[in-house]
VMD Tcl script that builds the backbone (N, CA, C; Angstrom):
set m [mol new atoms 156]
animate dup $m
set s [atomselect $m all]
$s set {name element resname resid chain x y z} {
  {N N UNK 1 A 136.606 170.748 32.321}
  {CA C UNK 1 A 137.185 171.378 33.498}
  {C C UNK 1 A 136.215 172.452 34.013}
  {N N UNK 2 A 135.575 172.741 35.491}
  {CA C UNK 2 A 135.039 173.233 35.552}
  {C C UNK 2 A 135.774 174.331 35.914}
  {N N UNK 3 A 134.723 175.696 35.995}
  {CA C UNK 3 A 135.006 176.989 35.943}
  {C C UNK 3 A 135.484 177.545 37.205}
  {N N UNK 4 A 136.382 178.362 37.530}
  {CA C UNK 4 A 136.978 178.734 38.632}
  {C C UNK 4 A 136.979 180.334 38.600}
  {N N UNK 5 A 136.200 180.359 40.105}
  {CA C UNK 5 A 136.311 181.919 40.472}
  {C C UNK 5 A 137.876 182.515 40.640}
  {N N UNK 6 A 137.531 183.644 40.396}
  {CA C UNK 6 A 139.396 184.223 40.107}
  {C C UNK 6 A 140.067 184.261 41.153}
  {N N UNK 7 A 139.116 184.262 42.559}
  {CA C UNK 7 A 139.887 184.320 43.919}
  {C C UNK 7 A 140.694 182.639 44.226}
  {N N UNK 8 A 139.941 181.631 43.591}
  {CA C UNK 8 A 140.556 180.280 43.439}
  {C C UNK 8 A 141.903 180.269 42.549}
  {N N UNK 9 A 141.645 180.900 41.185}
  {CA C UNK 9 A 142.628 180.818 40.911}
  {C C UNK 9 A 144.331 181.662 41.260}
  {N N UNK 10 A 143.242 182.486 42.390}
  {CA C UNK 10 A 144.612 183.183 42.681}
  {C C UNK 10 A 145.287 182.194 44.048}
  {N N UNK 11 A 144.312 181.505 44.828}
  {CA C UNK 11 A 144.562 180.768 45.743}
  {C C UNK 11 A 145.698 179.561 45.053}
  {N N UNK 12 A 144.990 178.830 43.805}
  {CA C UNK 12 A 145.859 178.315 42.496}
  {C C UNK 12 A 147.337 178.399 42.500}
  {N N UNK 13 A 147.259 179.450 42.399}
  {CA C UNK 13 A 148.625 180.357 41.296}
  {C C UNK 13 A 150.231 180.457 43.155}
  {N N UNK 14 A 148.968 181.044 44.019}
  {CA C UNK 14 A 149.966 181.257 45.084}
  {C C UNK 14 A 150.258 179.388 45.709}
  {N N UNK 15 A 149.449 178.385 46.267}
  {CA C UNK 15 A 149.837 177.184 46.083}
  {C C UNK 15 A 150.610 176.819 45.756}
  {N N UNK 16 A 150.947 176.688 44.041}
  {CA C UNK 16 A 151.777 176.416 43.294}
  {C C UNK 16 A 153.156 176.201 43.892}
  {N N UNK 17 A 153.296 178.292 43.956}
  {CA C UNK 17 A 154.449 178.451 44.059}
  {C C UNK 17 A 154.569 178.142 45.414}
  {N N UNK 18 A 154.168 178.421 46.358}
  {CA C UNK 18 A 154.975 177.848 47.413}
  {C C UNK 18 A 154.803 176.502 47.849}
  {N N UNK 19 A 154.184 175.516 47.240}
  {CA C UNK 19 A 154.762 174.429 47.018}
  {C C UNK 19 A 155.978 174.070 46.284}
  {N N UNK 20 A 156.390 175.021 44.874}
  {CA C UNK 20 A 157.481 174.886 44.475}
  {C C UNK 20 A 158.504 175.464 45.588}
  {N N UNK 21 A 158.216 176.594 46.514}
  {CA C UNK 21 A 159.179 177.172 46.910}
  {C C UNK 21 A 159.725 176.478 48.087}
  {N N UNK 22 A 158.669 175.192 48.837}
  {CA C UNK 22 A 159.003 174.391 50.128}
  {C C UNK 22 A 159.723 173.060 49.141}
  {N N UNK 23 A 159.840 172.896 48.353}
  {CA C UNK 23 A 160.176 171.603 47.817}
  {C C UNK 23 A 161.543 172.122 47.350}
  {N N UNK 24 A 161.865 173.118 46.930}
  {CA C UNK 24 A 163.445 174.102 46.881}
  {C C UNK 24 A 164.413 174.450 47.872}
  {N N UNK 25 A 163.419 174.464 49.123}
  {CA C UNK 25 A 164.167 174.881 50.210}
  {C C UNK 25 A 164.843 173.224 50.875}
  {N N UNK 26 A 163.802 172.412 51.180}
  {CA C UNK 26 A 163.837 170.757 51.212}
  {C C UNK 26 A 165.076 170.449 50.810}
  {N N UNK 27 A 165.180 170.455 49.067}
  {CA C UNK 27 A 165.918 169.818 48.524}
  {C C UNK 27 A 167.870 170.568 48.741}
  {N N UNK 28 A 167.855 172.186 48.914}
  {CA C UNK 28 A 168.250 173.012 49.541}
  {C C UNK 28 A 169.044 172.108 50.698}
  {N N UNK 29 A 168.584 172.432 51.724}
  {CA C UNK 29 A 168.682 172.087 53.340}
  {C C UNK 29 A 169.244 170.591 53.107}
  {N N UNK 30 A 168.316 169.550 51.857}
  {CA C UNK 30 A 169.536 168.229 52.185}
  {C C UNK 30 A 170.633 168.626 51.535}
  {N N UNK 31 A 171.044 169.119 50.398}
  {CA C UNK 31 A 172.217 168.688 49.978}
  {C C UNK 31 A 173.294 169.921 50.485}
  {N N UNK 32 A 173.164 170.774 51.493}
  {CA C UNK 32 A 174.142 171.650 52.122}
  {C C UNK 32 A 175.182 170.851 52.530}
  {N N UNK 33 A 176.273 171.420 52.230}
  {CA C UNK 33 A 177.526 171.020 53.238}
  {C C UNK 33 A 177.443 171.415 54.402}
  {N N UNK 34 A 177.995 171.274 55.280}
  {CA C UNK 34 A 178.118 171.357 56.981}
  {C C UNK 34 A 179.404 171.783 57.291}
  {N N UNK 35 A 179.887 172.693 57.376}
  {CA C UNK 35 A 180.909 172.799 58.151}
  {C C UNK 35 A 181.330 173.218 59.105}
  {N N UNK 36 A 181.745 172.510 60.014}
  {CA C UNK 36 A 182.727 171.936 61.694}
  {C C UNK 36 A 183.737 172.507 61.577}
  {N N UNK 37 A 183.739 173.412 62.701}
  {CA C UNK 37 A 184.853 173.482 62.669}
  {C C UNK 37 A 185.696 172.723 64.116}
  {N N UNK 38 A 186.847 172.341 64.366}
  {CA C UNK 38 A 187.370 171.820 65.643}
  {C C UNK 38 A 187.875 172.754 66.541}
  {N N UNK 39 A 186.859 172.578 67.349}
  {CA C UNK 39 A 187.753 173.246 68.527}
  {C C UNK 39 A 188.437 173.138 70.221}
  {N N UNK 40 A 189.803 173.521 70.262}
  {CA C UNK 40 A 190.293 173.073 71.240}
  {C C UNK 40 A 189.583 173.267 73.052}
  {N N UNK 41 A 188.617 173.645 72.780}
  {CA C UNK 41 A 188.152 174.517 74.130}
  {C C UNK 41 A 187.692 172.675 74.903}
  {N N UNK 42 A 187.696 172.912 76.223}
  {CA C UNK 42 A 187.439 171.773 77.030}
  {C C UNK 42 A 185.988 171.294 77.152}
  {N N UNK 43 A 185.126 172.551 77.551}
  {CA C UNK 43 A 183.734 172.230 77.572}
  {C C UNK 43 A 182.914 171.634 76.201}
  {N N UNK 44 A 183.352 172.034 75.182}
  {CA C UNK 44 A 183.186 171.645 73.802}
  {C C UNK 44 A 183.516 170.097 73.715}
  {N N UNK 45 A 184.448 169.027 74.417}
  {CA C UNK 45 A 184.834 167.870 73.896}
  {C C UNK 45 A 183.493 166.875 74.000}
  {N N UNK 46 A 182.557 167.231 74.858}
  {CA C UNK 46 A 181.710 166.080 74.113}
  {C C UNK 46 A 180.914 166.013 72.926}
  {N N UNK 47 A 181.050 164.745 72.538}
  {CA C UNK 47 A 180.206 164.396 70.991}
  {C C UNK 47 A 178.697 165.107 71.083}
  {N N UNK 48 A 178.750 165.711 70.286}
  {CA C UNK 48 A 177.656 166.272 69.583}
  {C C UNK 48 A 176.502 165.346 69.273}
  {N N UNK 49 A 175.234 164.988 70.400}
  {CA C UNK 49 A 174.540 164.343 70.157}
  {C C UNK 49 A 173.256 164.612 68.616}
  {N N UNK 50 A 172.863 165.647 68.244}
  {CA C UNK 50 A 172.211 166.273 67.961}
  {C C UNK 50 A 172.803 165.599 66.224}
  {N N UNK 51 A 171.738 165.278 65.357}
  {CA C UNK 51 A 172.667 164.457 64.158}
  {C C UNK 51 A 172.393 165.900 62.447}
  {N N UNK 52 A 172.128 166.579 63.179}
  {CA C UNK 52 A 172.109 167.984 62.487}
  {C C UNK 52 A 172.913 169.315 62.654}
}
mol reanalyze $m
mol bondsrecalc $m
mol representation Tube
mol addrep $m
């Protein structure tokens, strides 16, 4: 393994984690519940195109 300047490994170390920290948020964001609420107002009755 070759040798790594310490500014790499700090480049390394921060990577890491926010690769761990975008792959948390990801997994996060899919499995949220959603909740709708209904409401009686008129301008509101059309379907919600938007699938988020």
């Amino acid at each position: 393994m070759p040798q790594l300047s310490p500014l790499n490994w700090i480049f390394l170390f921060l990577l890491f984690w926010v690769a761990v920290l975008t792959v948390s948020i990801l997994v996060w964001w899919s499995k949220k519940t959603l909740y709708l609420t209904k409401t009686s107002d008129a301008t509101s009755a059309e379907e919600n195109k938007w699938n988020w």
